[in-house]
ZADO-1210 file (C-alpha; in nm, 4 decimals, padded with zeros to 6 digits):
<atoms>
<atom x="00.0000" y="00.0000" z="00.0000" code="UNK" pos="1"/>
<atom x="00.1780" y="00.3696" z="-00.0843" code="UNK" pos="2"/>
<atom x="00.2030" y="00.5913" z="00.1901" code="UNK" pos="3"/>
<atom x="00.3947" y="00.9264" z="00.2578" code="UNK" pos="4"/>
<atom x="00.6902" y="01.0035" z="00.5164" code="UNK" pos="5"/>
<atom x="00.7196" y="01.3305" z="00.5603" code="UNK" pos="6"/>
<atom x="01.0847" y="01.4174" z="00.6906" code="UNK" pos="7"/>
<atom x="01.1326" y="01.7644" z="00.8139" code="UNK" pos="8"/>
<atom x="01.4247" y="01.9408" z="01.0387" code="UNK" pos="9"/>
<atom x="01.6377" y="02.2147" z="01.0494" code="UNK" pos="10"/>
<atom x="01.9377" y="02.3023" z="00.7821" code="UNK" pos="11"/>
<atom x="02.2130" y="02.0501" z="00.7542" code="UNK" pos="12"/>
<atom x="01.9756" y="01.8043" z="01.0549" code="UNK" pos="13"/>
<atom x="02.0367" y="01.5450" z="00.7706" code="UNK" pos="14"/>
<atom x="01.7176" y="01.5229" z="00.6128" code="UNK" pos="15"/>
<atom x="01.8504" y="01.4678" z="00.2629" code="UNK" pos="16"/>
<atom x="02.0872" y="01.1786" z="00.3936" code="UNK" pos="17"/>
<atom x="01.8099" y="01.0250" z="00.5378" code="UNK" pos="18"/>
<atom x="01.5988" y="01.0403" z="00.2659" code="UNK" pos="19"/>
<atom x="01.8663" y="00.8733" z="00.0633" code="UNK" pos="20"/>
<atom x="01.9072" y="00.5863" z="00.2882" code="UNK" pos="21"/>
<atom x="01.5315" y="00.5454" z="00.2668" code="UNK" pos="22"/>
<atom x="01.5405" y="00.5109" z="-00.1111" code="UNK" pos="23"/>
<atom x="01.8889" y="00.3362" z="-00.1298" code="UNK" pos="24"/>
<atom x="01.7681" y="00.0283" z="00.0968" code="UNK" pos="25"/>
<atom x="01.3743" y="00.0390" z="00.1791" code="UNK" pos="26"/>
<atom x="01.2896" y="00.1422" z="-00.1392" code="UNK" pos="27"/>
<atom x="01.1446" y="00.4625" z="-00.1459" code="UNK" pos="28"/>
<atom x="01.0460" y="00.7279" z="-00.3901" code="UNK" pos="29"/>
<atom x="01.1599" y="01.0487" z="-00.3257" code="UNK" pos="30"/>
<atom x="00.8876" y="01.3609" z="-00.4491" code="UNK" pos="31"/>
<atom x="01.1130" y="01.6096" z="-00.6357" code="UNK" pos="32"/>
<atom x="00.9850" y="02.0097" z="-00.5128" code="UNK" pos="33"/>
<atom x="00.9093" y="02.3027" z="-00.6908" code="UNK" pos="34"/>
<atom x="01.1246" y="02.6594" z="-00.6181" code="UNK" pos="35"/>
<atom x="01.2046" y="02.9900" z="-00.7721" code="UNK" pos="36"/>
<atom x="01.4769" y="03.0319" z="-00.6015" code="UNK" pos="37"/>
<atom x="01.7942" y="02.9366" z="-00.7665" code="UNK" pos="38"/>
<atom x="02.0060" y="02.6373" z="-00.8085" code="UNK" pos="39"/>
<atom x="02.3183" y="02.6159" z="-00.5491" code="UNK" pos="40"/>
<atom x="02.6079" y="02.5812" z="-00.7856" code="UNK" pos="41"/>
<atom x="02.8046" y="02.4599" z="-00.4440" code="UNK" pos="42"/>
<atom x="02.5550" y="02.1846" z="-00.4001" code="UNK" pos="43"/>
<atom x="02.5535" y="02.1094" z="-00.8099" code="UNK" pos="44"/>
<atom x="02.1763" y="02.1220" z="-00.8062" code="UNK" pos="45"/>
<atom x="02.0268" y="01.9622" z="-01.1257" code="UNK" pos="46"/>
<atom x="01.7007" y="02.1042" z="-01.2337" code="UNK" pos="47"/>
<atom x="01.4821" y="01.8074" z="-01.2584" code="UNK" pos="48"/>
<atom x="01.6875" y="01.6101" z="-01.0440" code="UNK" pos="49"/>
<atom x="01.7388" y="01.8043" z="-00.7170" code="UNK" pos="50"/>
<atom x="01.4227" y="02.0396" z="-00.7700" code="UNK" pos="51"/>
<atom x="01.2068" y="02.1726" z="-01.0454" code="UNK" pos="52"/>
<atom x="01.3512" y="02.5508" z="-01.0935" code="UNK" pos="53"/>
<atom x="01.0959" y="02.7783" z="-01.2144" code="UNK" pos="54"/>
<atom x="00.9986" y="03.1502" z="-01.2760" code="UNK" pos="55"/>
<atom x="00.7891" y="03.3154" z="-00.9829" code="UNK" pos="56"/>
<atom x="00.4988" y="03.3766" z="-01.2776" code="UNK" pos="57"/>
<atom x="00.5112" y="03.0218" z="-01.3713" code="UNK" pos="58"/>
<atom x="00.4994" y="02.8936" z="-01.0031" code="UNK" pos="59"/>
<atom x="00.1820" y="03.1393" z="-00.9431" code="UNK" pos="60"/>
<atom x="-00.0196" y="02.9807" z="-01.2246" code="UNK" pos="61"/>
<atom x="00.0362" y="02.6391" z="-01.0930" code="UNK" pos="62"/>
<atom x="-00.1146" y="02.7261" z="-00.7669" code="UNK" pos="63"/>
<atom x="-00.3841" y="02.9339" z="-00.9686" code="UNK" pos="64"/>
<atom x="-00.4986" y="02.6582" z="-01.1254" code="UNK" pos="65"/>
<atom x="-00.4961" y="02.4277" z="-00.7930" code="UNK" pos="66"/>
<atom x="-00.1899" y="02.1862" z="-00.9560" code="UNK" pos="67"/>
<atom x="-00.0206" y="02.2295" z="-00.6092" code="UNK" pos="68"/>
<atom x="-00.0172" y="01.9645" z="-00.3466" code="UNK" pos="69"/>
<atom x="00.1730" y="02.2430" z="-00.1022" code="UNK" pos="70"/>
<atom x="00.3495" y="02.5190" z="-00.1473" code="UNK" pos="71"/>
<atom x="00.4466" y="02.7926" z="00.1189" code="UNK" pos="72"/>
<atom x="00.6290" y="03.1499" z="00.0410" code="UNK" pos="73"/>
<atom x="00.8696" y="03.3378" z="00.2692" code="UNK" pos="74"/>
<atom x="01.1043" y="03.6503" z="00.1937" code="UNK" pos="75"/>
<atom x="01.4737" y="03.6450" z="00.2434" code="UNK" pos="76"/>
<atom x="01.6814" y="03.9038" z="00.3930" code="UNK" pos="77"/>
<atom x="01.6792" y="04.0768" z="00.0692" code="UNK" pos="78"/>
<atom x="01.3092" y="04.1334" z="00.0365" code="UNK" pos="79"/>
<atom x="01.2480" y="03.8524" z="-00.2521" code="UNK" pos="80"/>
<atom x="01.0186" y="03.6069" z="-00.2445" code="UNK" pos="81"/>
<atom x="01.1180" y="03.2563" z="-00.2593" code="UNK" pos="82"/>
<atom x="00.8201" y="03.0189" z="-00.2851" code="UNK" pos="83"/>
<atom x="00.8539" y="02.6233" z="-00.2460" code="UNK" pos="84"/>
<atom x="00.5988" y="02.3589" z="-00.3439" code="UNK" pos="85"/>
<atom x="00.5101" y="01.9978" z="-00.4705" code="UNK" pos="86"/>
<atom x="00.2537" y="01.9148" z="-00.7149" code="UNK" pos="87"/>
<atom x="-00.0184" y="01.6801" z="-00.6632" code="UNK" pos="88"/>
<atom x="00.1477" y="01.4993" z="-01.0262" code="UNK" pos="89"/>
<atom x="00.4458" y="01.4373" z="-00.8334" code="UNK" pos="90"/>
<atom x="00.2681" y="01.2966" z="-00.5407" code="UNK" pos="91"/>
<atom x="00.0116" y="01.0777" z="-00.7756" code="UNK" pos="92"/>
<atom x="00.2186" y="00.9843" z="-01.0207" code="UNK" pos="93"/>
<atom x="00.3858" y="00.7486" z="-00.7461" code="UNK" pos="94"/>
<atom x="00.1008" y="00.6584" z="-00.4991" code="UNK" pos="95"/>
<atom x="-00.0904" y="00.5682" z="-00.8506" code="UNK" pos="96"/>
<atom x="00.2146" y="00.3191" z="-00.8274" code="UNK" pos="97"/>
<atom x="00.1794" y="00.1955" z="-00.5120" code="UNK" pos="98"/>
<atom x="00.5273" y="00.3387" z="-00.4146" code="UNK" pos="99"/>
<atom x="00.6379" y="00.4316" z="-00.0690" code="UNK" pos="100"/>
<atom x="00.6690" y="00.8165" z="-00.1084" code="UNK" pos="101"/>
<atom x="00.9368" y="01.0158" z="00.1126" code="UNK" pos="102"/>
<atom x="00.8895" y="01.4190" z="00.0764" code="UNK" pos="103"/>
<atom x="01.2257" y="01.6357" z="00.2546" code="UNK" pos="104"/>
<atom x="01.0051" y="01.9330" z="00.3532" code="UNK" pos="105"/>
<atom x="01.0223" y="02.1896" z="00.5748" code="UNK" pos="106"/>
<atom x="00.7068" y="02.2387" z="00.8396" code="UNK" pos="107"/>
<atom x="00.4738" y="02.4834" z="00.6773" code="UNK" pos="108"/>
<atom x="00.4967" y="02.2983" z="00.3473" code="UNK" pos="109"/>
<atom x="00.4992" y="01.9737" z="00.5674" code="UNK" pos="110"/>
<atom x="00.1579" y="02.0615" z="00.7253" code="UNK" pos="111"/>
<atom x="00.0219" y="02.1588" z="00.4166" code="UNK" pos="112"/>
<atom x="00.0931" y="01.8195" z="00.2263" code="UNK" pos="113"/>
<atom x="-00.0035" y="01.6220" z="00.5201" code="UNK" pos="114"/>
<atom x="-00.3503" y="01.8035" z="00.4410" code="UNK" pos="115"/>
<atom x="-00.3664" y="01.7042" z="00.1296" code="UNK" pos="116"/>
<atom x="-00.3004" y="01.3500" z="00.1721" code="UNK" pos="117"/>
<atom x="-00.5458" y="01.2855" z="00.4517" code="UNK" pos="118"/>
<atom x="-00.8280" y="01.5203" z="00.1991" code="UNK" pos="119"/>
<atom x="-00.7554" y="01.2444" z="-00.0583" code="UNK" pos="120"/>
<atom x="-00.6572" y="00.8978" z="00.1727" code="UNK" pos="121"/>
<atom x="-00.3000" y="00.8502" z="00.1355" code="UNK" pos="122"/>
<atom x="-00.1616" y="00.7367" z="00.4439" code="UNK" pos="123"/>
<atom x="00.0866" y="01.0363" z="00.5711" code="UNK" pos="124"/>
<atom x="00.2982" y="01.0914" z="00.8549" code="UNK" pos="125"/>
<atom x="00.5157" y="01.3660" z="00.9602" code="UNK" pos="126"/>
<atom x="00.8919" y="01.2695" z="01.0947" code="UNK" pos="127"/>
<atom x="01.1138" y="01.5697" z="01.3049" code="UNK" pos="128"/>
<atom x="01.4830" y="01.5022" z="01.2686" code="UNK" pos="129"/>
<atom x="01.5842" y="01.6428" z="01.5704" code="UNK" pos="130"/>
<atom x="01.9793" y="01.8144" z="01.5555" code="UNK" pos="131"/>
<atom x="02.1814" y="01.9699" z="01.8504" code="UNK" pos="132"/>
<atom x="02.2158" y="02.3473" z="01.7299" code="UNK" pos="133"/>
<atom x="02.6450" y="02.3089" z="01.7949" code="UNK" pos="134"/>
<atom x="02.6201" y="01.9866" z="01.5132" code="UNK" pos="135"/>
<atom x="02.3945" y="02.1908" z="01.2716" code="UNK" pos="136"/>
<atom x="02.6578" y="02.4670" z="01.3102" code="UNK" pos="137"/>
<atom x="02.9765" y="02.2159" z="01.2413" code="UNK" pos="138"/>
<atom x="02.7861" y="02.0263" z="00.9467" code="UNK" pos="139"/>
<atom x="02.7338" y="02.3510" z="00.7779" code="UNK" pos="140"/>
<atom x="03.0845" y="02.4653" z="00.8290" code="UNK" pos="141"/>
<atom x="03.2030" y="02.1468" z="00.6850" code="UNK" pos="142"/>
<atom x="02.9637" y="02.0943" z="00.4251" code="UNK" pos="143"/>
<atom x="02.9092" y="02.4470" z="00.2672" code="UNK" pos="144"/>
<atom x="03.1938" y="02.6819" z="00.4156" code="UNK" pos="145"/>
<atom x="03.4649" y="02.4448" z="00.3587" code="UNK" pos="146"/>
<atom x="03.3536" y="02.2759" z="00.0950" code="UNK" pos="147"/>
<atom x="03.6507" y="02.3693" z="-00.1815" code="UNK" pos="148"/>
<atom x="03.5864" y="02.6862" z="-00.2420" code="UNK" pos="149"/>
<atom x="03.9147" y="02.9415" z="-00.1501" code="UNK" pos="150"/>
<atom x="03.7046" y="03.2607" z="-00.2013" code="UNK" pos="151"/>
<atom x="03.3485" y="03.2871" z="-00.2579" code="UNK" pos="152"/>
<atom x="03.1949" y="03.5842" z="-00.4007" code="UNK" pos="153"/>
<atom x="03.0119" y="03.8861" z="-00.2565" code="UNK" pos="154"/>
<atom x="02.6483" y="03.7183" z="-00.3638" code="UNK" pos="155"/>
<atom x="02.7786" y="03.3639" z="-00.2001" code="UNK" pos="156"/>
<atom x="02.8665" y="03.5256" z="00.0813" code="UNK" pos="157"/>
<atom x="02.5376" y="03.7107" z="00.0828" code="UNK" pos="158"/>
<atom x="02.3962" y="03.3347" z="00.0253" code="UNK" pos="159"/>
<atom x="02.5523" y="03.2109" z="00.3605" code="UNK" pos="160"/>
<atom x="02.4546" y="03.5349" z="00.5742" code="UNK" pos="161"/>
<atom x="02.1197" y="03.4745" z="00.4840" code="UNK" pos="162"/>
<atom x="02.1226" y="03.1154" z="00.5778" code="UNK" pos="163"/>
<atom x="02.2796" y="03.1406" z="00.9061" code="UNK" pos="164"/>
<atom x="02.0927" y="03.4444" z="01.0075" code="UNK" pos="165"/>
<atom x="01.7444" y="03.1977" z="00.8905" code="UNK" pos="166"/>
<atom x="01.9114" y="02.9162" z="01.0986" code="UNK" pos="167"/>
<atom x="01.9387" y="03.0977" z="01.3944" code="UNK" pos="168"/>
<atom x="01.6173" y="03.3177" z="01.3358" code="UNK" pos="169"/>
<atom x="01.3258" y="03.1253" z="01.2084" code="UNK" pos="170"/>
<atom x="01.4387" y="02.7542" z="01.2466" code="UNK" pos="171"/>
<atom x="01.5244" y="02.8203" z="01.5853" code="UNK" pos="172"/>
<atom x="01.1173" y="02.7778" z="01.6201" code="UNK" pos="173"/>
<atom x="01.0786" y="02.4485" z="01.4787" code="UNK" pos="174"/>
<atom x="01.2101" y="02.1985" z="01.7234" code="UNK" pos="175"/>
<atom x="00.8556" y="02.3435" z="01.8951" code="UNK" pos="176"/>
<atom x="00.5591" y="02.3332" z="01.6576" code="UNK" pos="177"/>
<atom x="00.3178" y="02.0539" z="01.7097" code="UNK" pos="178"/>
<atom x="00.2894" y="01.8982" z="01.3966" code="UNK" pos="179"/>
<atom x="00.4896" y="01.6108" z="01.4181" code="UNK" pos="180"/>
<atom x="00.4194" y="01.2386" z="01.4744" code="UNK" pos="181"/>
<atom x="00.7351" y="01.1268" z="01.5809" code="UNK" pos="182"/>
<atom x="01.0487" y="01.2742" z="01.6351" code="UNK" pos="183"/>
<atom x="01.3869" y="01.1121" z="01.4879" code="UNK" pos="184"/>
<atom x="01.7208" y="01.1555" z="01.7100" code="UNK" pos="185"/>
<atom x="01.9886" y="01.2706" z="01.4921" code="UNK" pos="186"/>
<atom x="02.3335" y="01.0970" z="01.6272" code="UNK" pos="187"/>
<atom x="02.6685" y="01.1363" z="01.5437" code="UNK" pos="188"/>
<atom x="02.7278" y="00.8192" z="01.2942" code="UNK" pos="189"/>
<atom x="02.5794" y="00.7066" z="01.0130" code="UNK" pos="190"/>
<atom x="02.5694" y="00.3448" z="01.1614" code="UNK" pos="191"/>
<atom x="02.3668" y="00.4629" z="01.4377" code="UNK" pos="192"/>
<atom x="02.1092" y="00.6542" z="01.2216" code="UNK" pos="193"/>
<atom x="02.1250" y="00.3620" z="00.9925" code="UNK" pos="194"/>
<atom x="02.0102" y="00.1194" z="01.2369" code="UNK" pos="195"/>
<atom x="01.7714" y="00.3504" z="01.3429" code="UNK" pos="196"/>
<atom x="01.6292" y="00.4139" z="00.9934" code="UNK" pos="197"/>
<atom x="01.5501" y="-00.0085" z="01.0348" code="UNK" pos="198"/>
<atom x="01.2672" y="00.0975" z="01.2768" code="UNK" pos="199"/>
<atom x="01.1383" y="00.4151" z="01.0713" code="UNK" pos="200"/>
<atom x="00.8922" y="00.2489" z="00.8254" code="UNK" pos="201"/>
<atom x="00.7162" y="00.1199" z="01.1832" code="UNK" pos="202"/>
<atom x="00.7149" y="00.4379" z="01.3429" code="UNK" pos="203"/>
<atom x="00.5492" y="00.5573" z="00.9998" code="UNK" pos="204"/>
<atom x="00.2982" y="00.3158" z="01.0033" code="UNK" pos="205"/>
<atom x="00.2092" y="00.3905" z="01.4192" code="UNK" pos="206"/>
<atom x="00.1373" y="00.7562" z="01.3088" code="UNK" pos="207"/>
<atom x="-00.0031" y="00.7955" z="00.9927" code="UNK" pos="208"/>
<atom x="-00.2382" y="01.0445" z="01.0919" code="UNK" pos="209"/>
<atom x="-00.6011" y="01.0493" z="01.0381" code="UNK" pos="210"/>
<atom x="-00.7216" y="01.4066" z="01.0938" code="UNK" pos="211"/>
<atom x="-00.5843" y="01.7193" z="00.9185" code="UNK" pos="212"/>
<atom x="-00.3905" y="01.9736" z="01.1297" code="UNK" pos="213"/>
<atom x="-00.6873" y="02.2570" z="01.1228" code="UNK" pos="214"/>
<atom x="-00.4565" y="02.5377" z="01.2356" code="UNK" pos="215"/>
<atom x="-00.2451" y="02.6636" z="00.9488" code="UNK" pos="216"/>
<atom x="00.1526" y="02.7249" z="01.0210" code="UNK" pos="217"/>
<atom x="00.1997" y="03.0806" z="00.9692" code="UNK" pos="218"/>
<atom x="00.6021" y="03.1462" z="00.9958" code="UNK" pos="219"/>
<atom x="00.6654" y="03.3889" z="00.7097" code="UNK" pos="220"/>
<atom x="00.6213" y="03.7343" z="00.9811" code="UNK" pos="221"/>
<atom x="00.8580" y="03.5426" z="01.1905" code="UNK" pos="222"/>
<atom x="01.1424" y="03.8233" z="01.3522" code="UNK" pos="223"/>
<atom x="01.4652" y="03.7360" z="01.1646" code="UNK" pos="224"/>
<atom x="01.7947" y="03.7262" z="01.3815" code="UNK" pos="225"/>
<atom x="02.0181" y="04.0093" z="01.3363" code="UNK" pos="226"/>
<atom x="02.2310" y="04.0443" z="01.0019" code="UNK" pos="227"/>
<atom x="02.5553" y="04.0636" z="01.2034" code="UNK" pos="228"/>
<atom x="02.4881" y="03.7826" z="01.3700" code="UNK" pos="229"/>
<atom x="02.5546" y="03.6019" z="01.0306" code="UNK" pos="230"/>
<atom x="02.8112" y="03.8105" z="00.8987" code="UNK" pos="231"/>
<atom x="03.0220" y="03.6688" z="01.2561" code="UNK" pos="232"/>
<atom x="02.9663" y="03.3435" z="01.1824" code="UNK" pos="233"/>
<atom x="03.0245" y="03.3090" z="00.8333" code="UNK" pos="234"/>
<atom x="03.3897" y="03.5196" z="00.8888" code="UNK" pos="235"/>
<atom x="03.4485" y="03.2436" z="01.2264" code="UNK" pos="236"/>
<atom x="03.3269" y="02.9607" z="00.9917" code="UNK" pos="237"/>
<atom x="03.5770" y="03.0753" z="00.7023" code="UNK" pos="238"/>
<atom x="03.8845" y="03.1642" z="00.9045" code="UNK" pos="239"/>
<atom x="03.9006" y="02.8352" z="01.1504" code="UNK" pos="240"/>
<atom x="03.9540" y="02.4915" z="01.0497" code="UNK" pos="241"/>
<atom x="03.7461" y="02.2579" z="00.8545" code="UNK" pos="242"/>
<atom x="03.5443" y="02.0478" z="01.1026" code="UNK" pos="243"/>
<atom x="03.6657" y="01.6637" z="01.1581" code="UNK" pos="244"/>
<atom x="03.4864" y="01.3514" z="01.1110" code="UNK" pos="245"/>
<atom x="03.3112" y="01.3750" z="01.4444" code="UNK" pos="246"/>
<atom x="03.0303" y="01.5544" z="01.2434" code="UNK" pos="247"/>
<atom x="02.8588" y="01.2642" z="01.1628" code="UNK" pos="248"/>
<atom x="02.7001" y="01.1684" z="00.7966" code="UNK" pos="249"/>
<atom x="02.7424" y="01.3958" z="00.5224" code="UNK" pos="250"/>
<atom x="02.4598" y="01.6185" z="00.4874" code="UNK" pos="251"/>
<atom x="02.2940" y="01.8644" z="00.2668" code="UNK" pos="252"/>
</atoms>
């Protein structure tokens, strides 16, 4: 029977890892999202392949004419509007297959599909990868700061302000909403979160909720850290040494 995991968590919690390990050995099928923002050429985002990349006008029509399964908008520290979504073809065209369906998300978009599933049957359930704030920090050090990259430009740099200022500003919420079903310990190993993962598709099955979450998520007006608070780490993050293995899994 197809159901949908829902994994959300903070930046670099390991979401996409897990995700991976999902598909890689319990046979899942991974959703692929919707954005306008743009592809992370330090990631090597494929359009198609890591998300669909699309014009704001384009992304507005597909809601207009109700293609979307969920999408959510916020505004970055510039003032532009970066919306995120998944279609209902890209949720179908695998529960029409019976497929085990996992969707990376974060909460407001995770609420939203969750909706949509229980409005139409599909089984859904809502995982919380939960990440100490100091790992977080040393996974995105490792992972996007040192990543090869000697210099990085002004708009890359602008690129990891913004992050770390959203990481420490509205994520810094999350680890408190109540829309989860289950919350998933993120540990220092891949073995351990791999042995773990064994006992996932259970704790999917326990939860797959029933009722829709009637209050909306509304995190968009949500008071952004300060700008400098960024602009410190990033410099700290740049200048000291590239963390060691003790980070745990690689992450994205």
């Amino acid at each position: 029977m197809s159901s949908v995991l829902i994994l959300c968590g903070k930046t670099c919690s390991g979401k996409t890892f897990l995700a991976q390990l999902l598909k890689s050995e319990f046979g899942y099928e991974e959703t692929i999202s919707t954005t306008t923002r743009a592809p992370r050429q330090h990631l090597n985002e494929i359009d198609g392949v890591s998300y669909h990349f699309t014009d704001e006008a384009h992304f507005l029509e597909l809601e207009a004419k109700g293609e979307m399964a969920e999408s959510f908008c916020f505004t970055d520290e510039s003032g532009a509007r970066i919306h995120y979504g998944t279609t209902k073809e890209a949720i179908t065209q695998l529960t029409d297959m019976q497929k085990k369906v996992v969707a990376v998300l974060e909460p407001e978009g995770a609420v939203n599909l969750h909706n949509y599933c229980v409005q139409n049957n599909i089984p859904v359930s809502i995982g919380y990868l939960e990440c100490p704030v100091s790992l977080q920090m040393q996974r995105y050090q490792a992972e996007r700061i040192h990543n090869g990259n000697i210099e990085f430009t002004e708009g890359e740099k602008k690129s990891h302000i913004d992050r770390l200022n959203r990481m420490n500003g509205i994520e810094a919420m999350w680890d408190a909403l109540p829309s989860y079903d289950f919350y998933i310990p993120v540990l220092e190993g891949e073995d351990a979160l791999r042995d773990y993962v064994e006992t996932l598709e259970s704790h999917a099955e326990l939860f797959s909720s029933i009722e829709e979450y009637k209050e909306p998520l509304n995190l968009s007006k949500a008071a952004p850290s300060s700008s400098a608070l960024g602009e410190r780490l990033f410099d700290k993050m740049l200048s000291s040494t590239k963390p060691e293995s003790s980070i745990g899994f690689s992450i994205r």
